[in-house]
C-alpha positions as CSV (number, residue, x, y, z in Angstrom):
1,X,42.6,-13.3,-23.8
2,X,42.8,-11.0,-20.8
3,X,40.2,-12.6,-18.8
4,X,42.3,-14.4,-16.4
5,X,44.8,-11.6,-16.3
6,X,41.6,-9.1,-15.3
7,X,40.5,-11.8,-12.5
8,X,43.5,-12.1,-10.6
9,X,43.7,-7.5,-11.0
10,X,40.0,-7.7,-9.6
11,X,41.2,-9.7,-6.5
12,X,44.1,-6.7,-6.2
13,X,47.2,-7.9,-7.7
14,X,49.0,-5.1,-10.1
15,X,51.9,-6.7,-11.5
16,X,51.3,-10.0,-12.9
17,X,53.8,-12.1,-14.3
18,X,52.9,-14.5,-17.2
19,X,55.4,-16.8,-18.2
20,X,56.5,-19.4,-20.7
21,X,59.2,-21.4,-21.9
22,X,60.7,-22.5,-25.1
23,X,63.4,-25.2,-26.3
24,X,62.3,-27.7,-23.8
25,X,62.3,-30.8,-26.3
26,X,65.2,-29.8,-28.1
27,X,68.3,-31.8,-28.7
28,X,70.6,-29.2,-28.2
29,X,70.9,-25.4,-26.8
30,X,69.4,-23.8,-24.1
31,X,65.9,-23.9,-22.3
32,X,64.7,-20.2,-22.5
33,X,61.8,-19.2,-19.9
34,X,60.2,-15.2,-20.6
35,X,58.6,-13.5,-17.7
36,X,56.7,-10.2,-19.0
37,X,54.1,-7.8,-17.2
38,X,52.0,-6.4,-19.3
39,X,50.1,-3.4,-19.1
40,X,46.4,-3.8,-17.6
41,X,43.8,-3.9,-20.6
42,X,46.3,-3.6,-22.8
43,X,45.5,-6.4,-25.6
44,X,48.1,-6.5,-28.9
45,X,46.1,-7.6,-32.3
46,X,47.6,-10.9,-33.3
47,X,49.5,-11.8,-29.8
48,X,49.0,-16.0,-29.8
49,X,50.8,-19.2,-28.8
50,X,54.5,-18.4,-31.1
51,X,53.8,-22.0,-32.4
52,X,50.9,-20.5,-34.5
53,X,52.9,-17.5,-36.0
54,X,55.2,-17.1,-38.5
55,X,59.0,-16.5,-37.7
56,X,58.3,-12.3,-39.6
57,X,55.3,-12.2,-37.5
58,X,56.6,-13.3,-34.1
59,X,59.8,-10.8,-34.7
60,X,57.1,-8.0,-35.2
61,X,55.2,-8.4,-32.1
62,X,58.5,-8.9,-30.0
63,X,59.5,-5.2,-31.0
64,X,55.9,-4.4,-29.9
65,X,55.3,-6.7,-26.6
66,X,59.0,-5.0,-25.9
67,X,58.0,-1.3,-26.4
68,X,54.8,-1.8,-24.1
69,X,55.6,-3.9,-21.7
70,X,55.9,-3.2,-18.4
71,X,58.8,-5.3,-17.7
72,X,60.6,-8.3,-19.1
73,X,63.4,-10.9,-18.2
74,X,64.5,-13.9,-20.1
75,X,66.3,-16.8,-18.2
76,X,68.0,-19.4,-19.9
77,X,69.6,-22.6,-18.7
78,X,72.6,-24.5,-21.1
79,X,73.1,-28.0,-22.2
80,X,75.4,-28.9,-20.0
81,X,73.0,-28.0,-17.4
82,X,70.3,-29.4,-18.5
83,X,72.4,-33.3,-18.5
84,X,73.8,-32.4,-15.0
85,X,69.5,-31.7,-13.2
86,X,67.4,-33.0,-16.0
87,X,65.4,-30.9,-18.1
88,X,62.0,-30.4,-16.3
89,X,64.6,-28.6,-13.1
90,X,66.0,-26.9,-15.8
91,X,62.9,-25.1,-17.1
92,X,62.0,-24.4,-13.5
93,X,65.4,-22.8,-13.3
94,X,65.0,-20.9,-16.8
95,X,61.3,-19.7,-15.3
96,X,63.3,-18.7,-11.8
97,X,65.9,-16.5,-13.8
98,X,63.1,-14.9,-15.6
99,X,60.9,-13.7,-12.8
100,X,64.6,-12.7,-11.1
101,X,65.7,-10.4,-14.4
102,X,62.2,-8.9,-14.8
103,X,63.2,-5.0,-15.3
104,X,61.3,-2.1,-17.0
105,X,62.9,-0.1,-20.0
106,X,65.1,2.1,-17.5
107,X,66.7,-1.4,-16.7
108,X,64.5,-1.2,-12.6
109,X,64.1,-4.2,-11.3
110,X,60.5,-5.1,-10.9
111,X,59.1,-7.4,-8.6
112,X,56.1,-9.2,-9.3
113,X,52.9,-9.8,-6.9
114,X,51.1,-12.7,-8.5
115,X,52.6,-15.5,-11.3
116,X,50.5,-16.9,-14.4
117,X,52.3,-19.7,-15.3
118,X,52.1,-21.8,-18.6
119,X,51.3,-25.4,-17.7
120,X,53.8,-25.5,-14.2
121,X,53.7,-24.2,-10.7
122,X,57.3,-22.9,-9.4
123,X,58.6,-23.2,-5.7
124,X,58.2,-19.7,-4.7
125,X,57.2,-17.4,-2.3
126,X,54.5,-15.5,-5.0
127,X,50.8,-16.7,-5.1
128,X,50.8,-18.2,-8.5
129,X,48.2,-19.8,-11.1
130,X,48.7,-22.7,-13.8
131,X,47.0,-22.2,-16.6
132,X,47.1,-25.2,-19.1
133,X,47.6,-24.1,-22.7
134,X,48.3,-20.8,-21.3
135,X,49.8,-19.6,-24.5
136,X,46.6,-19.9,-26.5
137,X,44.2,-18.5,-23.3
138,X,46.1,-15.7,-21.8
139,X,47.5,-12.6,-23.6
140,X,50.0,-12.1,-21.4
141,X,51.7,-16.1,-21.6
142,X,51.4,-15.7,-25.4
143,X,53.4,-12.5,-25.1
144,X,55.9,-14.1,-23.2
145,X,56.2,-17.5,-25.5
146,X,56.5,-14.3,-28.2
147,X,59.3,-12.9,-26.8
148,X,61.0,-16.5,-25.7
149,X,60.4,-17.9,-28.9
150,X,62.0,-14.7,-30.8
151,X,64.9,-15.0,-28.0
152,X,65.9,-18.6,-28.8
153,X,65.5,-18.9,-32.1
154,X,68.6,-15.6,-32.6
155,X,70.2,-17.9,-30.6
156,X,70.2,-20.5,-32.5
157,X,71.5,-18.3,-35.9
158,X,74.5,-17.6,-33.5
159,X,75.2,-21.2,-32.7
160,X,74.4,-22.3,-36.4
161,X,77.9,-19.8,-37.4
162,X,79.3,-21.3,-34.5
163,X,78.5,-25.1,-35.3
164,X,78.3,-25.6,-38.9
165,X,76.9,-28.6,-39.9
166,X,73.8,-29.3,-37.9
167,X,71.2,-26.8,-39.4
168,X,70.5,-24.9,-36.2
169,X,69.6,-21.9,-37.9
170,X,66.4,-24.2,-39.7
171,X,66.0,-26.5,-37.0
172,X,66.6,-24.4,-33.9
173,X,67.8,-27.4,-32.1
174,X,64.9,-30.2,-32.7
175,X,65.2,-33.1,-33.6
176,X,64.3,-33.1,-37.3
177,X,65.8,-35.4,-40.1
178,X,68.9,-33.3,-41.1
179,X,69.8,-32.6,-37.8
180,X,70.0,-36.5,-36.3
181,X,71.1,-37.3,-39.7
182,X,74.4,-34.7,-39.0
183,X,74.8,-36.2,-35.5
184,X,75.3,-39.9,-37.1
185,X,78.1,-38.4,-39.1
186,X,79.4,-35.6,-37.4
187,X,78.8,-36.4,-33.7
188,X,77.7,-34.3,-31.2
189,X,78.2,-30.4,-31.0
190,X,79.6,-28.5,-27.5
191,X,75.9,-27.4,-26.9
192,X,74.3,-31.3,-27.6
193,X,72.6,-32.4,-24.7
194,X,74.1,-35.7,-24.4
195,X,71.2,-37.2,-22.2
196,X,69.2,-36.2,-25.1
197,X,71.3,-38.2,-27.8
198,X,71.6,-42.0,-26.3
199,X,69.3,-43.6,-28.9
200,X,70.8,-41.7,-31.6
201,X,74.3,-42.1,-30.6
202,X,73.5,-45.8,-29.9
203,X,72.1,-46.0,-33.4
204,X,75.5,-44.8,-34.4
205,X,77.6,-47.2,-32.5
206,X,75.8,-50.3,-34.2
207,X,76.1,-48.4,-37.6
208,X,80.0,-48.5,-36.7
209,X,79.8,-51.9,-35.4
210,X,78.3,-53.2,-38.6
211,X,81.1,-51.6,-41.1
């Protein structure tokens, strides 16, 4: 999984951000993006797409992926964001925020010299790569969905004590049965994402409409 990483270090780039995002088809909360530079050769057993791990799992290899990386920043964009520029801006602007508030344990900024991107290519001044299903080819993407994933999902036990109701902390924002099931009786939450939530709030007006 460091192939690609080692290619782009053979053509003389040292710092090499991989990124990744998470919470893109949620119906409410943020869109979280994770920039990290890795170490060269350095290749963490059981680093994968976060998709594939387990929630115990994924919290382990944070602590790790945080101990030996060279950097990290996490950018995230909010709801009300999101409805303002849609959400495929917003994830460009999550990724943005990343590469921005990339800094090493001793809180430096660091700069990166070339971009490995999961599945997008950002309008920047860095030479960058796509690399579809980045998560599950590159070590360095998976460590950042890791670490994005991990991010998000705390989040979403803090706005589960802050929004009771809508199973956040189970759900972590999708769309699942419980949760559109709580917005038909409760309505939508201050972090909803309201362009998200027209056929379900529609749903609810002709539920209305027939009582």
């Amino acid at each position: 999984m460091i192939t690609i990483e080692n290619e782009i270090r053979d053509e003389g780039y040292e710092y090499i951000a991989c990124i990744d995002e998470v919470g893109r088809g949620c119906l409410a909360g943020d869109v979280v993006a994770c920039a990290v530079i890795m170490p060269k050769d350095l290749l963490i057993e059981g680093v994968n797409d976060s998709k594939k791990l387990t929630p115990k799992k994924r919290d382990k290899l944070y602590d790790i992926i945080i101990e030996e990386a060279i950097a990290v920043g996490v950018g995230s964009v909010d709801n009300k964001t999101i409805d303002e520029i849609n959400i495929k801006k917003s994830t460009f602007l999550a990724m943005k925020k990343a590469i921005e508030n990339l800094k090493d344990k001793d809180g430096n900024t660091v700069k990166p010299d070339f971009l490995l991107i999961d599945a997008e290519k950002l309008d920047v001044r860095l030479p960058q790569k796509s690399v579809i299903k980045g998560d599950e080819k590159c070590h360095g993407i998976a460590a950042a969905s890791i670490i994005a994933k991990v991010y998000r999902d705390r989040q979403c036990i803090k706005w589960a004590k802050d929004y009771d109701g809508y199973g956040f902390e189970r759900n972590k924002g999708y769309g699942t049965k419980e949760h559109r099931e709580a917005l038909l009786e409760k309505g939508p939450s201050p972090i909803h994402r309201m362009t998200f939530l027209t056929k379900i709030l529609s749903k609810n007006k002709q539920i209305s409409f027939l009582k």
